[in-house]
C-alpha positions, 0 to 999 in steps of 0.5 A, spaced: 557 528 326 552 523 329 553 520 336 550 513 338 551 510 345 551 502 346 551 501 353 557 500 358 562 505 353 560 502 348 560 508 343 559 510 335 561 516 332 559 518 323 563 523 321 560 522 313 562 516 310 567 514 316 566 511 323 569 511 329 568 506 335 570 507 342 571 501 347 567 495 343 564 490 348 567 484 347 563 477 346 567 475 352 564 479 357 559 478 361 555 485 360 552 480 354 552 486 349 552 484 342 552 491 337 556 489 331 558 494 325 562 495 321 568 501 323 574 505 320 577 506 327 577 503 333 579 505 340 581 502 346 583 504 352 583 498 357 585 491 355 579 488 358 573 485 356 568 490 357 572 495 352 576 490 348 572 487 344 575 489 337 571 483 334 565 486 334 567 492 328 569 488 322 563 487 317 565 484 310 572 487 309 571 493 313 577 491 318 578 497 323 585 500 324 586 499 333 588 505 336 590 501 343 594 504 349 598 511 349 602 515 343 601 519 338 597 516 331 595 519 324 589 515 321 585 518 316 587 525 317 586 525 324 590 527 328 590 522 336 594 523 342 594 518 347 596 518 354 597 514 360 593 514 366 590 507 371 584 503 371 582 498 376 576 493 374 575 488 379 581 489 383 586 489 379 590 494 376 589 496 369 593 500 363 588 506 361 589 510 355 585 517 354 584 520 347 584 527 345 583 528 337 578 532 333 573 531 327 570 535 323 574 541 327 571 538 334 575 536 339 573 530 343 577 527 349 575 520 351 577 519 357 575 511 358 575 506 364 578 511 369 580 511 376 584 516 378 582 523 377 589 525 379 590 524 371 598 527 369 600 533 367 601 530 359 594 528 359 591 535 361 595 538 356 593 533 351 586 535 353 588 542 353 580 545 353 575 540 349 569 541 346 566 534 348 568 530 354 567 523 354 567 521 361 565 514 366 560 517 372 559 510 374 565 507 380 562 507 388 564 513 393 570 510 397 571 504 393 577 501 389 573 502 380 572 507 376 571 515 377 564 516 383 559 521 381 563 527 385 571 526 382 568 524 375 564 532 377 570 535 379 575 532 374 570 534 369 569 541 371 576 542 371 577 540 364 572 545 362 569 542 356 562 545 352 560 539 353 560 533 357 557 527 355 557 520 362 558 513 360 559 507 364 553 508 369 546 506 371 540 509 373 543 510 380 550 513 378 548 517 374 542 521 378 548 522 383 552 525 377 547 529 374 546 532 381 554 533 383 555 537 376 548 541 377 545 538 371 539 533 374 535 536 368 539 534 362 538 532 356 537 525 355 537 522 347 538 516 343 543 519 338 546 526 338 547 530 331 552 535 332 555 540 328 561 545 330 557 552 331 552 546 335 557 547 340 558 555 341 557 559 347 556 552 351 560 550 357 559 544 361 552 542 358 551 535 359 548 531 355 546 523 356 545 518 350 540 512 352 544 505 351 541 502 344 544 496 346 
């Protein structure tokens, strides 16, 4: 499996011939991010420019299958449960999806544009101990946005991944959230090459890929 970062949450996951992508930066958005790649599945948690922009994933007749908002999915032999959680971008309120799934017998969690780390009793079970944890570091303490540098820390503490990996942030953000989770000497990589037994004996490792976008 290999993992590559395009900046906001932006991601790309290979798993052989087959590519996933999370939360595709529309041409719509203003954070002018414009990586384009062909994909086999597309997730969306938040129907919002800076991760809808589904466009960005066809090349040639490869056309994504859209994995977009909450319940139960079966694409290419993965098995996807999505839950509901909230979102508030710009002070307004949006419908945010979390994904649980497994590849290659790894088991991810994505948790999107979150807000509330008070997530429902559905989406922890969904969770249910994660091997990778996909999580937004980048909302300010005391504002109305994403997850701050401590809630994301807690919630991602609580979750008990082996690994976590922060998105949505700058360099700001994410200093406070390597210094709340106790990681500010975490690895920081262009792309992520893993394997299952990568990840035994790990808890909590934090790895941060740089935006290639």
């Amino acid at each position: 499996m290999i993992i590559t970062y395009n900046g906001c949450q932006y991601f790309k996951i290979e798993q052989g011939k087959m590519t996933l992508a999370f939360n595709p930066v529309s041409k719509t958005s203003k954070l002018n991010i414009n990586t384009h790649f062909g994909a086999d599945i597309a997730f969306v948690t938040t129907n919002h420019p800076d991760y809808n922009g589904i466009e960005q994933l066809s090349h040639g007749d490869r056309v994504p299958f859209i994995v977009s908002g909450p319940g139960d999915y079966e694409v290419k032999e993965i098995f996807i449960k999505g839950t509901l959680s909230d979102a508030f971008i710009s002070g307004k309120k949006y419908m945010n999806t979390i994904y649980s799934f497994a590849v290659d017998g790894i088991n991810i969690v994505f948790l999107g544009a979150l807000s509330n780390a008070d997530i429902s009793k559905e989406a922890r079970e969904a969770i249910d101990g994660p091997d990778i944890l996909f999580v937004p570091v980048g909302g300010k303490a005391g504002a109305e946005g994403l997850l701050d540098a401590r809630a994301s820390a807690k919630l991602a503490s609580s979750l008990e991944p082996k690994m976590i990996i922060p998105m949505d942030y700058d360099d700001v953000t994410l200093k406070a959230f390597l210094k709340e989770i106790g990681e500010e000497k975490a690895e920081v990589v262009d792309k992520l090459t893993l394997k299952r037994k990568d990840l035994d004996g790990k808890e909590g490792e934090v790895v941060v890929l740089s935006a290639l976008g």
